[in-house]
N, C-alpha and C positions, 0 to 999 in steps of 0.2 A: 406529601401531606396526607396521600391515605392511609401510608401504614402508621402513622403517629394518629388519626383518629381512629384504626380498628385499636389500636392500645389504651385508647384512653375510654373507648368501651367496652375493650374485655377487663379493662382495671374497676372498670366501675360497677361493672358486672358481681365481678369477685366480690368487692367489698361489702357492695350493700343483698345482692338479692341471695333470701333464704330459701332453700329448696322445702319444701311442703312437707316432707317426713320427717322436719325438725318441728315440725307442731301437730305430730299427729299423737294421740293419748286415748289409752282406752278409760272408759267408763271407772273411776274413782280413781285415777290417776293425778296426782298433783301437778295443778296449772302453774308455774311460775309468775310470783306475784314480785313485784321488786317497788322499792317508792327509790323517788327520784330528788327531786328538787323540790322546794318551798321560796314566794317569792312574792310581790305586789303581781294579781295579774294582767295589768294595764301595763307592767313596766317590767318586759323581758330580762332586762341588764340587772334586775334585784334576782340574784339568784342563793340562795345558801342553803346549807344541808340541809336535811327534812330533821335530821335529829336534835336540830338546833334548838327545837319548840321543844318542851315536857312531853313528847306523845309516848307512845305506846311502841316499845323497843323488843326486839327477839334479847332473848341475852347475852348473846353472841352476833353481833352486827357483821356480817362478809361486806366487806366492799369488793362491787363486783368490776373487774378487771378494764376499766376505759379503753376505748381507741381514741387513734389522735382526734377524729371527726368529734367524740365524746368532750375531749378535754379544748378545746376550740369553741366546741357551743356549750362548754358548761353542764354539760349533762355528768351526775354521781350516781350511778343506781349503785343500790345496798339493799341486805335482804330486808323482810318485814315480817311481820305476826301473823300477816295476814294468809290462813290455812284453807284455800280454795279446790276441791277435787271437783275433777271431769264430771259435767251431767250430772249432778248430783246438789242438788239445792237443803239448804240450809239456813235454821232462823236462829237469830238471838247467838251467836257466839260470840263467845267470850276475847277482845283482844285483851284487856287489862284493866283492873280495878288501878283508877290511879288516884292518888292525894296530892292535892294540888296546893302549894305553898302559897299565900299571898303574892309572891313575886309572882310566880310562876302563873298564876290568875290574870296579872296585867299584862305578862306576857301575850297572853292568849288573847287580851284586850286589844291590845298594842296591834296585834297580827289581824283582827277582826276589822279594827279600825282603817287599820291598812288596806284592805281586801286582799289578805294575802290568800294566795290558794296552792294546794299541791300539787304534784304529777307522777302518776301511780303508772308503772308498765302491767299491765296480766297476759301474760304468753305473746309481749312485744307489742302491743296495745298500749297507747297511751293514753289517760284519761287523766280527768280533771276534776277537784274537787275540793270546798271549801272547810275553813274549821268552824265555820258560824257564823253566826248574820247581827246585825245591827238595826234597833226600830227608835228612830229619832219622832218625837211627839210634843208638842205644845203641851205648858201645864200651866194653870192658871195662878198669880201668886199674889190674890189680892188685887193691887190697881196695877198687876201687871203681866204679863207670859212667860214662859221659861220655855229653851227647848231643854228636853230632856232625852237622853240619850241610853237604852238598855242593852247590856251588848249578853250573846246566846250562844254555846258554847253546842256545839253536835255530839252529841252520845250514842249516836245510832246510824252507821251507813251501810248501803246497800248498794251491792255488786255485782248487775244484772248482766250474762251473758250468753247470747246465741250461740246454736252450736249446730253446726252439719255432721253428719255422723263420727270423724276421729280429730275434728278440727273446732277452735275456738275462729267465731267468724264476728263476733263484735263483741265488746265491751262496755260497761257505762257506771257511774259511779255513781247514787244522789244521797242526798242527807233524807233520814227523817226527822221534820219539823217538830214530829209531836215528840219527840222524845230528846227535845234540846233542853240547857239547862243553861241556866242565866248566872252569867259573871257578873258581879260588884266589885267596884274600884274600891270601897269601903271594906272591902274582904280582913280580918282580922285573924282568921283561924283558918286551917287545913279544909280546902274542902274536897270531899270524896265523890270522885265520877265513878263510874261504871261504863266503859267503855264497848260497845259491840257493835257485831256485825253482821250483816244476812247475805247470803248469796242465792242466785235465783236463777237458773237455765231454762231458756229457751229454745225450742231447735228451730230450724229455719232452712228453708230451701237455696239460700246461697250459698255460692259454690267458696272454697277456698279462693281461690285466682280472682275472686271479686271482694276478699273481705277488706282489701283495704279502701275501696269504694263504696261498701255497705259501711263500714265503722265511719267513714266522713261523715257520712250522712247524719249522724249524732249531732255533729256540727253547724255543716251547711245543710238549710231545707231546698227543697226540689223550688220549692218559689224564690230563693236567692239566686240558685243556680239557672232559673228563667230569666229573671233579671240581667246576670250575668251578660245570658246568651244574647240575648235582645239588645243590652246597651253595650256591645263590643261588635256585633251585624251592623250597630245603624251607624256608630262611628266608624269604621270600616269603606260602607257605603258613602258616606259621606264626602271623607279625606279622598276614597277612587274618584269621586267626580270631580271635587278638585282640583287633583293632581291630574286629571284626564285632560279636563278642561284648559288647564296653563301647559300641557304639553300640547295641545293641539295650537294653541296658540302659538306657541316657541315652532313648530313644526311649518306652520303658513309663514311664519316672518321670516322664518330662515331661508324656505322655500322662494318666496320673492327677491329676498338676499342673492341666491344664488341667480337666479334668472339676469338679475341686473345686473352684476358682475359679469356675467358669462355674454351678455348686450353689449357692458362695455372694452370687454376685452374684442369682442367679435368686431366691432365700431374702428378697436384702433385706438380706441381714445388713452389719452396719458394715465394714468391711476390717480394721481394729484389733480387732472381738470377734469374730470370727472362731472358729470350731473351731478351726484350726492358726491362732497369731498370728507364724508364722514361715516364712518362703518369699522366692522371690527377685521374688514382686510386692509385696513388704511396701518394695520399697526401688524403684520406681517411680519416684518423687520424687526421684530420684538416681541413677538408673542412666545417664542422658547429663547425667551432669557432666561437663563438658571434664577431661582430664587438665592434671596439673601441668604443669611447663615443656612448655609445645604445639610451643613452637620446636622441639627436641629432636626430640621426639618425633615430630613430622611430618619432619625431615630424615632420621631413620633411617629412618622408612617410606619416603619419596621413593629413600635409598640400596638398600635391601632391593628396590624394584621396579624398580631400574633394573639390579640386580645380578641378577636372577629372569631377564629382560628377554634381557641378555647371556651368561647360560648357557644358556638357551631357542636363543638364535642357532648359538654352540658345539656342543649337543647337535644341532641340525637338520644345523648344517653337517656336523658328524663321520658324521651317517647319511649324506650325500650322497656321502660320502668323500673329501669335502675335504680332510684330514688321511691322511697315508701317510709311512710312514717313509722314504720317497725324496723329501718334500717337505722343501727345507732349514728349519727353522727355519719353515714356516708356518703352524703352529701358532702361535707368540705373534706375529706379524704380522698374523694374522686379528682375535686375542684383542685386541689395542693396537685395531684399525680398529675393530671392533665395538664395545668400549670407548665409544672416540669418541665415533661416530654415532650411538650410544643415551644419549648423558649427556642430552639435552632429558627425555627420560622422569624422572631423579631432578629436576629442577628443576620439572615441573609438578608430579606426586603430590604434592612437599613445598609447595611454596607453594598449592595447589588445598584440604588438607588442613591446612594454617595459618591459609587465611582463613576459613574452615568454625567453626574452635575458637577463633582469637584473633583474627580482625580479618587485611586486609593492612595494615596504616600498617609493618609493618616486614618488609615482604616482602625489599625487597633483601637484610637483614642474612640471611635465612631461606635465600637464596639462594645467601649467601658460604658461611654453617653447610654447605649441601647439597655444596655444588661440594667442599670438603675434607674434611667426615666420615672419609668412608674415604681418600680420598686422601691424606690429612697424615699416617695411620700406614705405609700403605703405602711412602710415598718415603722414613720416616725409615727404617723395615725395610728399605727397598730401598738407600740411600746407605749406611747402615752395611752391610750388608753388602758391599757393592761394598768399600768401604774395607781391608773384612778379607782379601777375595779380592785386592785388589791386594796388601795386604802379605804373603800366602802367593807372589806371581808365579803366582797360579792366572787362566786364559785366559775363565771365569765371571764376570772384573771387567770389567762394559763401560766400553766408553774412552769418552771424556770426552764426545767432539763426539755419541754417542748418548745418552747421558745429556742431555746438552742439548736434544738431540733432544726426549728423552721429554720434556721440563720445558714445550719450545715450545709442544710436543704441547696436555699441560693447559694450557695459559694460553691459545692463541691458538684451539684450537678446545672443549676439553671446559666450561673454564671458562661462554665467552661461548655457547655451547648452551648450559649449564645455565641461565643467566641466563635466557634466551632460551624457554625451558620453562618456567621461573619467571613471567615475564610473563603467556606463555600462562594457567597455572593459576589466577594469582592474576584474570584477568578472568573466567574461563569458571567460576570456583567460586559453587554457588548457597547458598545459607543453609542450616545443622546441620537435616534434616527429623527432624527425632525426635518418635518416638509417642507418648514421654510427656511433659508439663511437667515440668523441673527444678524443684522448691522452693526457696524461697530459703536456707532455715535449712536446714545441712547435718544428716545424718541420723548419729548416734553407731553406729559398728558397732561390734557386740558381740564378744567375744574368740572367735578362731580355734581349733579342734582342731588338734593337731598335726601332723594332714596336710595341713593346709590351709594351713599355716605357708608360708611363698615359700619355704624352701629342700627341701622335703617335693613341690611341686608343681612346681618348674624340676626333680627328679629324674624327678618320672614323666613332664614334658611331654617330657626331652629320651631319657631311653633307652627309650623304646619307641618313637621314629622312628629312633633309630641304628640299636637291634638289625634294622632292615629292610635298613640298608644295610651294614653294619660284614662281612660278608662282600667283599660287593663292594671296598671299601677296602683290605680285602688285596690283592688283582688291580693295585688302580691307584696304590697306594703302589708295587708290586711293579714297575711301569711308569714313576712317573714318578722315582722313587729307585732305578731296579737299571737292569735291560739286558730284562725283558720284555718284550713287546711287546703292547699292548691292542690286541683286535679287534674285543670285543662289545659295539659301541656299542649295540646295538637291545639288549642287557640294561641297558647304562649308562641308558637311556633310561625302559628300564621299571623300573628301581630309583630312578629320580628320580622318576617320578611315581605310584610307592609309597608312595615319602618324603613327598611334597607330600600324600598321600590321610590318612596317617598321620598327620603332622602336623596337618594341619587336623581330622580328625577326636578328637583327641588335648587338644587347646586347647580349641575349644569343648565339649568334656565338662568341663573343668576351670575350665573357663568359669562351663557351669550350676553348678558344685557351689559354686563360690564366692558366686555368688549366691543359691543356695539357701541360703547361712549367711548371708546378708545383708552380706556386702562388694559392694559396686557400684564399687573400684576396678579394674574388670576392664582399662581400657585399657592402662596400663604391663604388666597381669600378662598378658594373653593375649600382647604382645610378648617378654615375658621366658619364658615358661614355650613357647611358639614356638622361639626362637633358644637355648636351654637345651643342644636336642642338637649347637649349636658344643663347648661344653664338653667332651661326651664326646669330639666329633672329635679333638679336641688331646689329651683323657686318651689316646686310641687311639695317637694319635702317639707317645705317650711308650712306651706300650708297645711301638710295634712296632719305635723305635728302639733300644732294650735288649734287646727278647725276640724278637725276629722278625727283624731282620735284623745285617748285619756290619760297617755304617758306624762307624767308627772317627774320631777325633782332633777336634780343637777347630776346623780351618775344617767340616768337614760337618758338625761338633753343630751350629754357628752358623746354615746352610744351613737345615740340616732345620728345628730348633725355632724359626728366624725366620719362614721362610715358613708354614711352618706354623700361626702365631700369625695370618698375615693370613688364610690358606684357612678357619682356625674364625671368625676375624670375619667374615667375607663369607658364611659358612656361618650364623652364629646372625644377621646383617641378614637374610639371605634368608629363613629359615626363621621368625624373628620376625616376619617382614612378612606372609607367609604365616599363621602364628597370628592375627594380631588383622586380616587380611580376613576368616578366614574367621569369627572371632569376631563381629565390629561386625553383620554379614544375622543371623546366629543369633538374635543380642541385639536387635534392628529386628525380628526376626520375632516372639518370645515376646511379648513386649513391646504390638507390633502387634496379638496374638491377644485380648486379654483388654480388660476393660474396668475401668481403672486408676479412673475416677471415680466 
């Protein structure tokens, strides 16, 4: 496993980080100005060319060369008019006298109305910026009101950028108000803009290695980022006492558990007459029963650690600072290669863990189950969407020859690794060591209390590891559905492996308690009651696409609530897989302690 995570961090290395003498410029050097995308900015998944609108075009448009991570998230940069040299400030320039058609006017209407906004690179700088604003106003009309509605057309922006001696260290884009001009839907004739722009440098004592944390900050204010800090420490605190508190409990009962077994064995006494003829060594004789369908069962474990595996990579990489918002698109570039490289991983754990509970004679079919699992909802979430984003003409629908791309991808490398792992596992798998003999004659469990019920115990496996995280989730919803900017990977980091302490601590309590009722189906339930807090993920979703944020219309419902549905699966394999590891040692340990004969 280590040498497939040093590769998926030197892959990530490669792709996204720029070395600093690729933005180093002397004094009236041209800064690389690129425009990007135009779009609703409440609603990611509207994405389409910037030249789509009447603006102000070079004569010659380059489109400049995507990567797959580009054509994945929709990103087009093309050149632009816009003529920015190093240090060197500048008023009033000229992008273009434009005449604007009537259509062309409500166009600009249309887009204002929308709140659509651009995204401008300068030397890998991404910035934001509107075409003009809208002043809705009561007008009085006799014995009645009217709203009235003016919309204002920007004819003047200004492109403010700090700079440390050979290096651009922030960027920022704003309109000036006083120099907008007012569109009419009543427009009849051509009307003539004048379009310009000023550029304005500032130096500033931050270093390069910090600009992408000085450019955030255009964004986030330091009083968000307090916020942050404070409500992700108190939930934190919180969920540790918690989780502290129901482990010290699970700890004393267990503890007395064992005392009194170790009494009644010391006594002599029969196991059936017993003082207490009730406990979770009554079911001994059943507790390594193999689970039902094992296929199953072992492919979703095999997906959950292969999926564990590849956020493990992501999260290391992200602290390296692999990931910056000046790297085009490498972020899924890394996430696709890492993907990859780590698919042998699902292919052993599932077949390693199949011939363990049912034999290999039917490894390969174990192997097909593994390779697809997630992958077959995935592509169908991922084709249908593309489908819907083509028929909006949204720039979010990757074309075709990538799409094939991605298919080559699974078949010629994820597929035959998986296999390839599968092989592995199924030679190197030793025989089920379990402490206790299985009986033969299955053991009748007795009726459950209500809390014990599966949908009583998937509630408390799954929200008290959300509630650790469901903070944080605001932040990175807020980043990967708006314009935020995520910085705090080393929190991201330490609220995942909150997650992971909580979870497993969380399972195996509900573990014991089930077998202290004498259910010894603990295999499916420590996975279910595990991957439980995917559910809440997706409940979150819903919420925070209604109540939290301002996404709007049927391609971004389709966006959010699709992928979303995958982020909770790969959420509840992960976190499922994590429940019943840390369950199966808990269960080998009790078990181990005592003396069953």
């Amino acid at each position: 496993m280590a040498p497939l995570t040093a590769i998926g961090l030197v892959a990530a290395l490669i792709v996204s980080v720029r070395a600093e003498g690729e933005h180093s410029y002397a004094v009236g050097d041209k800064v690389p100005v690129y425009v990007d995308t135009i779009g609703s900015f409440y609603n990611p998944a509207e994405a389409y060319p910037y030249y789509s609108l009447p603006v102000c075009a070079p004569s010659e448009v380059v489109d400049i060369s995507p990567s797959w991570g580009d054509l994945l998230s929709g990103s087009r940069r093309q050149t632009s008019v816009y003529d920015i040299k190093f240090g060197q400030s500048a008023k009033r320039q000229s992008a273009c006298k434009k005449t604007l058609q009537p259509s062309e006017v409500k166009q600009f209407m249309a887009a204002i109305d929308k709140d659509y906004s651009y995204k401008v690179y300068v030397d890998d700088l991404p910035i934001y910026g509107f075409f003009g604003e809208k002043e809705t106003f009561l007008v009085d009309f006799g014995d009645h009101q009217h709203n009235v509605t003016r919309y204002f057309l920007y004819s003047h922006m200004v492109f403010t950028m700090e700079f440390n001696e050979h290096n651009v260290i922030t960027a920022s884009i704003t309109a000036d108000v006083d120099g907008r001009v007012e569109l009419k839907e009543s427009q009849t004739e051509p009307l003539t803009v004048d379009l310009t722009y000023s550029t304005e440098w500032e130096e500033t004592s931050g270093k390069f290695a910090d600009r992408i944390s000085l450019h955030s900050n255009h964004i986030w204010s330091d009083q968000s980022m307090n916020i942050h800090w404070l409500s992700i420490i108190n939930s934190f605190i919180l969920v540790l006492l918690l989780t502290v508190f129901l482990a010290i409990i699970v700890l004393r009962v267990l503890r007395n558990d064992f005392a009194r077994y170790s009494d009644a064995d010391d006594e002599l006494l029969p196991l059936e007459g017993s003082v207490d003829e009730s406990g979770w060594k009554q079911v001994h004789g059943d507790v390594f029963r193999f689970p039902t369908r094992p296929m199953l069962f072992s492919a979703l474990i095999g997906n959950g650690t292969h999926l564990f595996t590849w956020l493990c990579i992501l999260l290391l990489a992200s602290l390296s600072g692999a990931f910056s918002i000046d790297s085009h698109g490498g972020f899924y570039s890394t996430a696709i290669l890492a993907f990859a490289v780590t698919a042998p991983i699902a292919g052993f754990v599932s077949a390693y863990l199949y011939a363990q509970i049912a034999g290999d004679q039917k490894w390969a079919t174990n192997a097909v189950l593994t390779a697809g699992l997630f992958f077959a909802p995935l592509a169908a979430v991922f084709l249908t969407l593309n489908m819907v984003a083509s028929a909006y003409g949204s720039l979010v629908a990757v074309p075709f020859f990538t799409v094939f791309g991605l298919i080559l991808l699974w078949m010629l490398v994820v597929f035959p690794l998986t296999v390839v792992g599968a092989m592995r596992g199924r030679t190197l798998a030793k025989p089920f060591d379990a402490p206790c003999k299985t009986n033969r004659v299955q053991r009748e469990i007795p009726p459950s209390p209500w809390y014990q019920t599966k949908l009583a115990t998937g509630f408390m496996g799954g929200f008290l590891p959300f509630s650790a995280i469901y903070i944080e989730m605001h932040y990175i919803f807020a980043a990967v559905w708006g314009h935020q900017v995520y910085r705090l990977f080393g929190m991201l980091v330490l609220a995942f492996v909150m997650l992971v302490l909580v979870t497993s601590f969380i399972t195996v309590s509900l573990t014991y308690f089930q077998l202290a009722h004498e259910n010894y189906l603990w295999w499916w339930s420590s996975f279910i009651n595990g991957g439980a807090s995917g559910a809440f993920v997706f409940a979150y979703s819903v919420f925070y696409y209604f109540s939290r944020s301002s996404m709007s219309g049927g391609l971004q419902a389709s966006f959010f609530f699709g992928y979303m549905l995958i982020v909770s699966l790969a959420f509840s394999l992960i976190m499922g897989t994590i429940g019943f590891m840390s369950s199966l040692p808990f269960v080998r340990y009790i078990y181990a302690s005592i003396k069953s004969d």
